[in-house]
mmCIF file of the N, C-alpha and C atoms, coordinates in Angstrom:
data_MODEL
# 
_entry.id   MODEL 
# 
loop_
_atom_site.group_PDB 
_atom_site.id 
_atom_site.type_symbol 
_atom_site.label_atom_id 
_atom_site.label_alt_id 
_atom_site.label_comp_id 
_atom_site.label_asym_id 
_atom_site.label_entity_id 
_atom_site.label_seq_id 
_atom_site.pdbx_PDB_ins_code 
_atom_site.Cartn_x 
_atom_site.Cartn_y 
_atom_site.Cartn_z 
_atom_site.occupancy 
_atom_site.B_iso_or_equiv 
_atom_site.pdbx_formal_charge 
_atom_site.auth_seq_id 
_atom_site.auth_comp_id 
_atom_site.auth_asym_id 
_atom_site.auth_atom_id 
_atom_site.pdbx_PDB_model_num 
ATOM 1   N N  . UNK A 1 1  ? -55.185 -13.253 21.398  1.00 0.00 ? 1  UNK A N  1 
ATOM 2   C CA . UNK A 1 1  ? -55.351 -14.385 20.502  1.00 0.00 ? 1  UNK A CA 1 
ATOM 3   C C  . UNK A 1 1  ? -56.562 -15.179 20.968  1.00 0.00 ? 1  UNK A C  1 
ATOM 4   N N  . UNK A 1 2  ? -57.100 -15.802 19.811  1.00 0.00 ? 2  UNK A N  1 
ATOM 5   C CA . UNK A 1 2  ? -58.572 -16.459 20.175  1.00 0.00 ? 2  UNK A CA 1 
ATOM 6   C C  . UNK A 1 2  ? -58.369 -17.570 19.258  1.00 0.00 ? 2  UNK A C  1 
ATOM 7   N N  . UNK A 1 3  ? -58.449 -19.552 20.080  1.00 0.00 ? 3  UNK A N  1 
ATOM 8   C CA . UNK A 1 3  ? -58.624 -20.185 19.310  1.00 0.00 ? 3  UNK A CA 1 
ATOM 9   C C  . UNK A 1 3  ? -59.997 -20.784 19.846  1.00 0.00 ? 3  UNK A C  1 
ATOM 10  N N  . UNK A 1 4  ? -60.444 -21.527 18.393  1.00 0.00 ? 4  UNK A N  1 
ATOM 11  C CA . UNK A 1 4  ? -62.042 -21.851 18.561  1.00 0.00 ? 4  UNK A CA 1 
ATOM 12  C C  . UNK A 1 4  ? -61.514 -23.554 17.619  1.00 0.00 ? 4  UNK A C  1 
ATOM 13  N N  . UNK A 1 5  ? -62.167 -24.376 18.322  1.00 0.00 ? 5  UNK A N  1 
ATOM 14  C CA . UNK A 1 5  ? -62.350 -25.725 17.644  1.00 0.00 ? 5  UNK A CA 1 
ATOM 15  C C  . UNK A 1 5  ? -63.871 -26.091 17.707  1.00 0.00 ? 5  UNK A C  1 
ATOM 16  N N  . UNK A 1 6  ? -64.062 -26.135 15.951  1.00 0.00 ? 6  UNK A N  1 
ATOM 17  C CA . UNK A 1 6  ? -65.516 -26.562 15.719  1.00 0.00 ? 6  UNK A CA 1 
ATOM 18  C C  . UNK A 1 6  ? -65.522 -27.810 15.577  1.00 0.00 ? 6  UNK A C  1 
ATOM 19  N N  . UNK A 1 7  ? -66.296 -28.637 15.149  1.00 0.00 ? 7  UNK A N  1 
ATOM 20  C CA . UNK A 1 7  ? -66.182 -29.593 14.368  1.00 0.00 ? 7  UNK A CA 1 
ATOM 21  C C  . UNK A 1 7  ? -65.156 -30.048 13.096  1.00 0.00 ? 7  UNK A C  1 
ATOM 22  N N  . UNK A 1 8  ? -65.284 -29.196 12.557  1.00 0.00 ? 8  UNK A N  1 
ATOM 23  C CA . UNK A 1 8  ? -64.654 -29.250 11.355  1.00 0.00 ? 8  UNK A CA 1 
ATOM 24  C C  . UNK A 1 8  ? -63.230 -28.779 10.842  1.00 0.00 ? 8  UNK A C  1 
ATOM 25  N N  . UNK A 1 9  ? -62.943 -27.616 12.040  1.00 0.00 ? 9  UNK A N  1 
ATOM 26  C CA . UNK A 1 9  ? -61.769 -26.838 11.643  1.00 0.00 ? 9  UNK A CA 1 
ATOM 27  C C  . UNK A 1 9  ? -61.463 -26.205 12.978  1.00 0.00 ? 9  UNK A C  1 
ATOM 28  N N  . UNK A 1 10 ? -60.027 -25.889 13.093  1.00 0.00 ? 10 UNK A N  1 
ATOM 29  C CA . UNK A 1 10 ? -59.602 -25.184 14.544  1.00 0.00 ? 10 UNK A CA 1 
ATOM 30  C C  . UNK A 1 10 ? -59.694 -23.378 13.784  1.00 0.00 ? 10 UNK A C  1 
ATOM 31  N N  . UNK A 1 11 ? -59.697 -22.162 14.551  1.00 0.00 ? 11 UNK A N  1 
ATOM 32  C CA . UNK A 1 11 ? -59.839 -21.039 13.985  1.00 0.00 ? 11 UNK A CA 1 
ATOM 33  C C  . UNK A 1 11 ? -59.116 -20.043 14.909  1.00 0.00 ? 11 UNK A C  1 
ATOM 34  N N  . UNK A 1 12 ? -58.011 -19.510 14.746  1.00 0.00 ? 12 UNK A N  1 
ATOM 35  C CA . UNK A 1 12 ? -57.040 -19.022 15.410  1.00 0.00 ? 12 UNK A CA 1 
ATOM 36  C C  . UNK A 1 12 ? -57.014 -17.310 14.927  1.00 0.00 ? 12 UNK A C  1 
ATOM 37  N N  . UNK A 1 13 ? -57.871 -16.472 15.583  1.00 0.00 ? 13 UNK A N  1 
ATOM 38  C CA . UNK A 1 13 ? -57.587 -14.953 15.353  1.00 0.00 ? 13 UNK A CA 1 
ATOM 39  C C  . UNK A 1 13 ? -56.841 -14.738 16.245  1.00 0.00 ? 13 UNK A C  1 
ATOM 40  N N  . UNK A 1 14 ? -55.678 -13.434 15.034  1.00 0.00 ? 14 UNK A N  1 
ATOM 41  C CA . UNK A 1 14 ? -54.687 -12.793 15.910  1.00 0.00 ? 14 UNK A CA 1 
ATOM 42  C C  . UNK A 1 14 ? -55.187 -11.512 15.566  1.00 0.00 ? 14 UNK A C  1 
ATOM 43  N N  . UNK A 1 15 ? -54.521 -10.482 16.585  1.00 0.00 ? 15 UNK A N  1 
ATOM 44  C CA . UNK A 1 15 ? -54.626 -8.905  16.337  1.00 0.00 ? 15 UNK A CA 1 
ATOM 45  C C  . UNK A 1 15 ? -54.258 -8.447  15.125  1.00 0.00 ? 15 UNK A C  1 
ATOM 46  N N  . UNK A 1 16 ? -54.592 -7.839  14.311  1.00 0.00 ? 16 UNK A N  1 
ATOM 47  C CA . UNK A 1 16 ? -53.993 -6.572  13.513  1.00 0.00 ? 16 UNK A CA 1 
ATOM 48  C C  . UNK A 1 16 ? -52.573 -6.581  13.291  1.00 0.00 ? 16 UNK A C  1 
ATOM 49  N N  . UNK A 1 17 ? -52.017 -6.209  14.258  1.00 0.00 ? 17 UNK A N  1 
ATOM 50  C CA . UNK A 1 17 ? -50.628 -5.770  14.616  1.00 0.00 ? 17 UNK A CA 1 
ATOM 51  C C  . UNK A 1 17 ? -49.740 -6.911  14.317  1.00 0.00 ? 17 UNK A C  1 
ATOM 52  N N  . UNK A 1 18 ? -49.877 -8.277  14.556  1.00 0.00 ? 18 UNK A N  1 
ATOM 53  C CA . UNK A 1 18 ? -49.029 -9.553  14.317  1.00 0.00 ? 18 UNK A CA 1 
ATOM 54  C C  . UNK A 1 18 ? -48.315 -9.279  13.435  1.00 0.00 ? 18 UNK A C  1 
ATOM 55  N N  . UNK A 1 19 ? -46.857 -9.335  13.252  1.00 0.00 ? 19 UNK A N  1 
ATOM 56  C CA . UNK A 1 19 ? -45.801 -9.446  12.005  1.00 0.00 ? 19 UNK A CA 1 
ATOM 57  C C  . UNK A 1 19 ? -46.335 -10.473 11.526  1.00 0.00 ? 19 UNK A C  1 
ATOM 58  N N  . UNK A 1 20 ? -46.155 -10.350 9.684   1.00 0.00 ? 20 UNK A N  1 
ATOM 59  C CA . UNK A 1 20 ? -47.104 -11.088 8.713   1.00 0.00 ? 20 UNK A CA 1 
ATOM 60  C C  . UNK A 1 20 ? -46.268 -11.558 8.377   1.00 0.00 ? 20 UNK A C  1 
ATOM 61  N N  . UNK A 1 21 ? -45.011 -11.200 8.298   1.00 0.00 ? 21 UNK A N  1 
ATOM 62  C CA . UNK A 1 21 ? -43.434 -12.058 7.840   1.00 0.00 ? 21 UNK A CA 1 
ATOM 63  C C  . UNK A 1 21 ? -43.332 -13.430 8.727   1.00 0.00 ? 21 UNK A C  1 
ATOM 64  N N  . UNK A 1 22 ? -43.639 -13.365 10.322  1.00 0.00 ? 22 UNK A N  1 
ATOM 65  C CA . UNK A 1 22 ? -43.390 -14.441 10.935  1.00 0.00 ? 22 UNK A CA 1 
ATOM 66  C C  . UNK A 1 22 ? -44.937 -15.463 10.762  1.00 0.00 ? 22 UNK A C  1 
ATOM 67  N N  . UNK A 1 23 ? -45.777 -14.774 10.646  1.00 0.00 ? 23 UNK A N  1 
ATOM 68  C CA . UNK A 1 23 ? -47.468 -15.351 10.447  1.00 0.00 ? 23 UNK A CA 1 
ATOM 69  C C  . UNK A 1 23 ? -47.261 -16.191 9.325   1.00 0.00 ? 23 UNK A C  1 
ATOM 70  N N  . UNK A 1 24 ? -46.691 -15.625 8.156   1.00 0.00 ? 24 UNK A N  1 
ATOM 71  C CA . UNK A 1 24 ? -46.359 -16.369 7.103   1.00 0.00 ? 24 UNK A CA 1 
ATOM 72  C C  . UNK A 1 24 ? -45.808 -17.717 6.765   1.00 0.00 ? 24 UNK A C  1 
ATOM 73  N N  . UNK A 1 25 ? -44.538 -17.653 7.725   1.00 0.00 ? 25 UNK A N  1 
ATOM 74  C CA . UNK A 1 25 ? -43.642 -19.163 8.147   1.00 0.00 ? 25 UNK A CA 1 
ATOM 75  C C  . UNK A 1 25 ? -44.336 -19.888 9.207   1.00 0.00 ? 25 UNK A C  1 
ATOM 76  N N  . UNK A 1 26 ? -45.298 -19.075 10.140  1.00 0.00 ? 26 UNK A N  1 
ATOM 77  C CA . UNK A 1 26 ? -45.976 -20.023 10.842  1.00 0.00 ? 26 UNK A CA 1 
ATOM 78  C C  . UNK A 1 26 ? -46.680 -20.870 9.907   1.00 0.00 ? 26 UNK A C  1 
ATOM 79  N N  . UNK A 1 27 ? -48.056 -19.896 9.067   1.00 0.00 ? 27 UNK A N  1 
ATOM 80  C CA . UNK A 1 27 ? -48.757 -20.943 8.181   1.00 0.00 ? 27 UNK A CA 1 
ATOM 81  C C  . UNK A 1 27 ? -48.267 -21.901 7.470   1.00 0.00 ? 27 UNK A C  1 
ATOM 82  N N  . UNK A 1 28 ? -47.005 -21.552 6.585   1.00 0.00 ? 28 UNK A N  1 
ATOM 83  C CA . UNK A 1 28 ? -46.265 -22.169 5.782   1.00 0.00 ? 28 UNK A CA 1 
ATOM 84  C C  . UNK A 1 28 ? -45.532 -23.786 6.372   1.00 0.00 ? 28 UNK A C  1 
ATOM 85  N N  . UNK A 1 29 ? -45.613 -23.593 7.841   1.00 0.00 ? 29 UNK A N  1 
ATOM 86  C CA . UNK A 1 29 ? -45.533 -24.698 8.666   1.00 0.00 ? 29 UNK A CA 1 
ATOM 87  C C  . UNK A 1 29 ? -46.327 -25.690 8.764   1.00 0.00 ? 29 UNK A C  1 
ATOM 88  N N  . UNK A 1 30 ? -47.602 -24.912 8.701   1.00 0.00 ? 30 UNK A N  1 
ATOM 89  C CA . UNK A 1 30 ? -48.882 -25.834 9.108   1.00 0.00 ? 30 UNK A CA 1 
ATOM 90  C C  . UNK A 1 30 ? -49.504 -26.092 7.940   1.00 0.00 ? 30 UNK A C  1 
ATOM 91  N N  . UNK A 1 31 ? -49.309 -26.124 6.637   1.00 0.00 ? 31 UNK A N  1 
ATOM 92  C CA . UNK A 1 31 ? -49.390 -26.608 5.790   1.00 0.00 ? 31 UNK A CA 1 
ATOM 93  C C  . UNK A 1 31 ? -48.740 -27.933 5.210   1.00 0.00 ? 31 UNK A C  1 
ATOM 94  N N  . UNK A 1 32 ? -47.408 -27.513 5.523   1.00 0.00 ? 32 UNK A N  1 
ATOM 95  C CA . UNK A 1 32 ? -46.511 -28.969 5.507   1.00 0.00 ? 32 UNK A CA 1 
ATOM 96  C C  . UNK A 1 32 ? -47.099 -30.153 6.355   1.00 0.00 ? 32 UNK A C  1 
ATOM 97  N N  . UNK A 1 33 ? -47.778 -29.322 7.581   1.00 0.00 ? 33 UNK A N  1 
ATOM 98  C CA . UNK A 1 33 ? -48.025 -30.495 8.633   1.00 0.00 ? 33 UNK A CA 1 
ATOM 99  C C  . UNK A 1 33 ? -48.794 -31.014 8.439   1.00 0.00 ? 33 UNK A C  1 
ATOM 100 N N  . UNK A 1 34 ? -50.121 -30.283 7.647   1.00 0.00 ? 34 UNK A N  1 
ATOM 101 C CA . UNK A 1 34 ? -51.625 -30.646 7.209   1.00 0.00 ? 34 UNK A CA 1 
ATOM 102 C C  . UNK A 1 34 ? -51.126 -32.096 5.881   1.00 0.00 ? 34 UNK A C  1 
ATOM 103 N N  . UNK A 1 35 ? -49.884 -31.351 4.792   1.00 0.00 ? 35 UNK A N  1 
ATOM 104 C CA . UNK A 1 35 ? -49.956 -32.363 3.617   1.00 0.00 ? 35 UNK A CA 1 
ATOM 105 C C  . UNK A 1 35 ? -49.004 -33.218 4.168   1.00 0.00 ? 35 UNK A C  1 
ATOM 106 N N  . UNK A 1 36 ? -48.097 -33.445 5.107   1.00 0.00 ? 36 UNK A N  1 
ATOM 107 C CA . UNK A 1 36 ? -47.883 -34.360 5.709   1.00 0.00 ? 36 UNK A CA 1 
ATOM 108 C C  . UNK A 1 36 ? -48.220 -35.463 6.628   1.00 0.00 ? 36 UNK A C  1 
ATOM 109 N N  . UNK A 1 37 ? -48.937 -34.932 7.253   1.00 0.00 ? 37 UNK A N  1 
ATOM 110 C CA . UNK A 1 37 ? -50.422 -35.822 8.788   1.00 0.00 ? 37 UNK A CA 1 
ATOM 111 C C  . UNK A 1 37 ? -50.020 -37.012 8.421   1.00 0.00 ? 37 UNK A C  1 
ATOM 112 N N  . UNK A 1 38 ? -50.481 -38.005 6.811   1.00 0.00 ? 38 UNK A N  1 
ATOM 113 C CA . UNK A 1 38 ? -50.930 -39.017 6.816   1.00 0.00 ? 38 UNK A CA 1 
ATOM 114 C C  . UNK A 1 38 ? -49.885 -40.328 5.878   1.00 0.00 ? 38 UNK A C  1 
ATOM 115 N N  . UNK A 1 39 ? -48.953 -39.354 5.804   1.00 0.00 ? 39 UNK A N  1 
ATOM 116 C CA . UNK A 1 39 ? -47.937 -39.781 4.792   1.00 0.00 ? 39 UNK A CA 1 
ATOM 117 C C  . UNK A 1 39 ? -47.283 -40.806 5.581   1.00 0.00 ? 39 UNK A C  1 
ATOM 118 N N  . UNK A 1 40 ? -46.556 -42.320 4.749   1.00 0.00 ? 40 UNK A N  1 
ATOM 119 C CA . UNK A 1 40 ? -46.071 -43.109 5.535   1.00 0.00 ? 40 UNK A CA 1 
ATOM 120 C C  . UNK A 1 40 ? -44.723 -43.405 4.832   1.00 0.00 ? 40 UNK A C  1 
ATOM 121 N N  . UNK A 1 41 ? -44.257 -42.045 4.531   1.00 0.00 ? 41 UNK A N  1 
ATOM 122 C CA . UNK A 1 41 ? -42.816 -42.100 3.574   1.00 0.00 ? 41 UNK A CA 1 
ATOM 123 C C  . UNK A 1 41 ? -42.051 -42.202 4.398   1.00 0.00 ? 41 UNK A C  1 
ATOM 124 N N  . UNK A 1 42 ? -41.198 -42.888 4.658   1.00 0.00 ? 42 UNK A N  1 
ATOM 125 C CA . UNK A 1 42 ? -39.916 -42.950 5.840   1.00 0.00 ? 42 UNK A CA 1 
ATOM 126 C C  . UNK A 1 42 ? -38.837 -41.809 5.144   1.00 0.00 ? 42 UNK A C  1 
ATOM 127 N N  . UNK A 1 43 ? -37.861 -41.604 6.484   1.00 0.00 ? 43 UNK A N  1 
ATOM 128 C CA . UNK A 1 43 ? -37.196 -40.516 6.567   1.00 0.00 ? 43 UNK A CA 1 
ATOM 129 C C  . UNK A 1 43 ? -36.124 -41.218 5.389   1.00 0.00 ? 43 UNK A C  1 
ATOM 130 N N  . UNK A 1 44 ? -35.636 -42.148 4.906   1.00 0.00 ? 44 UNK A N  1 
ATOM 131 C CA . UNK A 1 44 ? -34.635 -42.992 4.047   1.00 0.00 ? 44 UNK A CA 1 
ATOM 132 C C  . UNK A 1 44 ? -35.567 -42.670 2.339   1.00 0.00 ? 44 UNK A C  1 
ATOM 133 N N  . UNK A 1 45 ? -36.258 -42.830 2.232   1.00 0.00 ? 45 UNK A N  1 
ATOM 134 C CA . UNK A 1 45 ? -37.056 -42.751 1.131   1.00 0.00 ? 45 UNK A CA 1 
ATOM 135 C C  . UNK A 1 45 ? -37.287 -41.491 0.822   1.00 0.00 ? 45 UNK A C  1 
ATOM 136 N N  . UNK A 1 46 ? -37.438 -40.175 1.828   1.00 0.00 ? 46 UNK A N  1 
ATOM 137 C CA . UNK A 1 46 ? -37.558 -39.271 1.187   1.00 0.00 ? 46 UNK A CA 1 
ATOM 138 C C  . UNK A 1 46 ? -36.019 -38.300 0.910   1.00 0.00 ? 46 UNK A C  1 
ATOM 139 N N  . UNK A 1 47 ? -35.025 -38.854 2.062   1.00 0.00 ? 47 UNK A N  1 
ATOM 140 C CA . UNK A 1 47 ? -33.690 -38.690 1.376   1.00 0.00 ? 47 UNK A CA 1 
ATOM 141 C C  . UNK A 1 47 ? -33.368 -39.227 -0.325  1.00 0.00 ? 47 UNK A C  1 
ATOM 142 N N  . UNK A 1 48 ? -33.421 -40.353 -0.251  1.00 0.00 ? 48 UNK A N  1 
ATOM 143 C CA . UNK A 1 48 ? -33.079 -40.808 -1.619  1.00 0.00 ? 48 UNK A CA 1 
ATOM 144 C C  . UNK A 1 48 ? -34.333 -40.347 -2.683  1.00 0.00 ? 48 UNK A C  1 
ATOM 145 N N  . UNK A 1 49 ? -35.594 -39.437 -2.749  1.00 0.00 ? 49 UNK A N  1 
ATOM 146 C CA . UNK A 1 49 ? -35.913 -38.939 -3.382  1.00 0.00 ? 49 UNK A CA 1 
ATOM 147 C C  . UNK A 1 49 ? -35.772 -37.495 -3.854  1.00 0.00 ? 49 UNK A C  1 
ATOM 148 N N  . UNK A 1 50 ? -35.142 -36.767 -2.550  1.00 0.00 ? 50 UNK A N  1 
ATOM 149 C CA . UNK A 1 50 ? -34.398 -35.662 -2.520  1.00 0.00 ? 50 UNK A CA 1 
ATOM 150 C C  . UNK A 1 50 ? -32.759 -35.595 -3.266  1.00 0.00 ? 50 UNK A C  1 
ATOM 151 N N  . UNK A 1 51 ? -32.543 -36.604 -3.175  1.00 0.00 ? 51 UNK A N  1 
ATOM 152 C CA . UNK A 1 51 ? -31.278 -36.788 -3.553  1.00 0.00 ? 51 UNK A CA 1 
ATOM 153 C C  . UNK A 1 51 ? -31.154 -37.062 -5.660  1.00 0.00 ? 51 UNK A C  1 
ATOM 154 N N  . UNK A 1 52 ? -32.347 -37.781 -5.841  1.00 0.00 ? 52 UNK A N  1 
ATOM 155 C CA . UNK A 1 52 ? -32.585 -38.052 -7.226  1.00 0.00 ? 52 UNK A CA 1 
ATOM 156 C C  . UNK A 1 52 ? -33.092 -36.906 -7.953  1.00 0.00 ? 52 UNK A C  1 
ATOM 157 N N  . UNK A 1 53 ? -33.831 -35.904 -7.113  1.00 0.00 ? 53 UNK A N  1 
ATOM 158 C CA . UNK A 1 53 ? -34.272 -34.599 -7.371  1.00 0.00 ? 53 UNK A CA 1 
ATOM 159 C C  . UNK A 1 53 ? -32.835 -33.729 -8.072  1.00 0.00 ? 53 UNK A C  1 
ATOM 160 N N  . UNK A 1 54 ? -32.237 -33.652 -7.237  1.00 0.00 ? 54 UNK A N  1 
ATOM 161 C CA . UNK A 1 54 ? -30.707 -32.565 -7.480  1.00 0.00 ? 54 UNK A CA 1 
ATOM 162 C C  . UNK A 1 54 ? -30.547 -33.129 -8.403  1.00 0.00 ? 54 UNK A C  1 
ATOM 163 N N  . UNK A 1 55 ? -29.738 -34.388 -8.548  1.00 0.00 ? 55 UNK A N  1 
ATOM 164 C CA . UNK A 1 55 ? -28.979 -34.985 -9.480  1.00 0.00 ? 55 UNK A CA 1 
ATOM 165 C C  . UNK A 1 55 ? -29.608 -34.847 -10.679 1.00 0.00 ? 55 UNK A C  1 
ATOM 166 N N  . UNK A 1 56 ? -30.745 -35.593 -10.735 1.00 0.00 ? 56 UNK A N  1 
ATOM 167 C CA . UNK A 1 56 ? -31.665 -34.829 -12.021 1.00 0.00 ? 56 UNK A CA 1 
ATOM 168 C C  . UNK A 1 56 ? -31.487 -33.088 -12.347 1.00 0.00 ? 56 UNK A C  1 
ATOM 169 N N  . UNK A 1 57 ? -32.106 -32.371 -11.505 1.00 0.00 ? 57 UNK A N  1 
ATOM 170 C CA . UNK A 1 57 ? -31.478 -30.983 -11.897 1.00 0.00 ? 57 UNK A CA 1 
ATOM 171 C C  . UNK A 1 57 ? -30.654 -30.747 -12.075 1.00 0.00 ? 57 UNK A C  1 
ATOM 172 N N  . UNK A 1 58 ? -29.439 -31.310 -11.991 1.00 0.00 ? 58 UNK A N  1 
ATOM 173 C CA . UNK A 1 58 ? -28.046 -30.758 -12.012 1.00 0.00 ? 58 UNK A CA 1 
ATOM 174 C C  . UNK A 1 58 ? -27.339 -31.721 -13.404 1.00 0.00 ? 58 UNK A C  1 
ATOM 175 N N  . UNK A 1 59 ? -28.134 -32.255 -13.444 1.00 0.00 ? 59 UNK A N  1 
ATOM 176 C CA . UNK A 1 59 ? -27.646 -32.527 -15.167 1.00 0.00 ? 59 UNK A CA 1 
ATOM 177 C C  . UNK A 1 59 ? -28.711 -31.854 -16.084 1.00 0.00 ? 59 UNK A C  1 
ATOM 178 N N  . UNK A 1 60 ? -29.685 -31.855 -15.951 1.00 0.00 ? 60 UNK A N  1 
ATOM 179 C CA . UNK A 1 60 ? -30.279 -30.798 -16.545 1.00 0.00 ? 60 UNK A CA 1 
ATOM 180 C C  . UNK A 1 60 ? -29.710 -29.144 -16.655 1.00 0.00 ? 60 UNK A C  1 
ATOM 181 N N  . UNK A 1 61 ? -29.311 -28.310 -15.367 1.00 0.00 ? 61 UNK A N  1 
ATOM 182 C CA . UNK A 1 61 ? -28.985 -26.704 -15.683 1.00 0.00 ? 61 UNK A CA 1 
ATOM 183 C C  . UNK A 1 61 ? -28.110 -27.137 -15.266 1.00 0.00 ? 61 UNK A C  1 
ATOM 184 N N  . UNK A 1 62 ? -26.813 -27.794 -15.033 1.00 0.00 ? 62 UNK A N  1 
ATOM 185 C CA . UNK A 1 62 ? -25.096 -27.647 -14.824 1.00 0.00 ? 62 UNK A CA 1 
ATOM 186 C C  . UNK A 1 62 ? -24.661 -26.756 -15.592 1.00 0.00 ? 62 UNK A C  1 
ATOM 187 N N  . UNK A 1 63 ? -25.296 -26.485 -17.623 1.00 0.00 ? 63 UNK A N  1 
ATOM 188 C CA . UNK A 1 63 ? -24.521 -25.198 -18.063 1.00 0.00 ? 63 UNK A CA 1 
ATOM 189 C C  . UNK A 1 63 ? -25.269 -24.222 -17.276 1.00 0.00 ? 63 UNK A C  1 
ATOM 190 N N  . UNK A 1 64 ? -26.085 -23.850 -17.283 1.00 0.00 ? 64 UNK A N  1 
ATOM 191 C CA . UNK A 1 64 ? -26.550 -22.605 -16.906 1.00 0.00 ? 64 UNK A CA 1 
ATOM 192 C C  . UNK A 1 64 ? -25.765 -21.563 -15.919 1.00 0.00 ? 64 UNK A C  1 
ATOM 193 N N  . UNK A 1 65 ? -25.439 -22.341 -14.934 1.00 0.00 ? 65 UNK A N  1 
ATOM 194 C CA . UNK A 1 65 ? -24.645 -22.067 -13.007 1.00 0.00 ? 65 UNK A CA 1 
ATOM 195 C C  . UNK A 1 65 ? -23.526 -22.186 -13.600 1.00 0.00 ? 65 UNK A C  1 
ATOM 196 N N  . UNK A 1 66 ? -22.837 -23.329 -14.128 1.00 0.00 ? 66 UNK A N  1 
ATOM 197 C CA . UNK A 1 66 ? -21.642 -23.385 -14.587 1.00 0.00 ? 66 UNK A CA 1 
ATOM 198 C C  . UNK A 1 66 ? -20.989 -23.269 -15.724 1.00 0.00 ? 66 UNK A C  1 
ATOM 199 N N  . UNK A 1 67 ? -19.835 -22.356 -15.787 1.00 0.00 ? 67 UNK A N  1 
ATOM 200 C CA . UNK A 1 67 ? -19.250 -22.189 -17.375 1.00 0.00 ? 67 UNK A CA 1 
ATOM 201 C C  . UNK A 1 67 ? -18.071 -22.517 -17.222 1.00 0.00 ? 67 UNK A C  1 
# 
């Protein structure tokens, strides 16, 4: 493994061989972390927006799942 920090960007080559299944959830990590960095949503606020999320969906497709 080779990391390089430029100016602008960090640059992390792996071998060939790396499982792309786990490479995948790594990136998929560091994306959250990138669109998260600067956010000043508290952990209460994004519960109760998670929470308004479902409820909304679930009166929306309740027939669908449920008969």
């Amino acid at each position: 493994m080779y990391i390089e920090r430029t100016k602008d960007e960090v640059i992390i080559r792996l071998p060939a061989y790396v499982n792309t299944d786990g490479l995948q959830r790594f990136i998929d990590y560091l994306c959250y972390k990138e669109a998260t960095a600067k956010s000043q949503a508290t952990q209460d606020a994004v519960d109760q927006l998670a929470k308004e999320v479902k409820k909304d969906f679930w009166a929306k497709n309740r027939s669908k799942y449920i008969k």
